[in-house]
Steps between C-alpha positions, in 0.01 A plus 500: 500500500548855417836629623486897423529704828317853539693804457493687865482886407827686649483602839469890501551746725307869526729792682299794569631784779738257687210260487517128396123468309358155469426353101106463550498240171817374320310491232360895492703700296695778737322802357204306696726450774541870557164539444393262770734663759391895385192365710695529811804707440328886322821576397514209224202636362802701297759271500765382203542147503886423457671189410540199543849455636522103450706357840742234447238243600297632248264773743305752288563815700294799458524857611195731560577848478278781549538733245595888573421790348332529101640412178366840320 
């Protein structure tokens, strides 16, 4: 009988604009993440991808912020 148990991926959490965004996959990285939601949401077309905080139950929690302005 083989006793090893699957590793669940954290639970993570996507805060864009006062929005709560859904994780499409566990498993896609979160630069895909963002990608997936620029679909619906323009303004993460240009968005930084910040984080993750880690919660004390061990949430991934990720800010999407639009970034301002240009770097030159």
């Amino acid at each position: 009988m083989n006793n090893t148990t699957a590793t669940l991926p954290a639970k993570r959490t996507f805060n864009y604009n006062g929005m709560k965004l859904d994780d499409p996959d566990p498993s896609m990285p979160p630069e895909k993440v963002l990608e997936f939601h620029a679909l619906l949401h323009a303004g993460l077309t240009n968005a930084a991808l910040k984080g993750p905080a880690i919660g004390p139950d061990g949430e991934q929690t990720y800010k999407l912020e639009v970034k301002i302005g240009d770097d030159n």
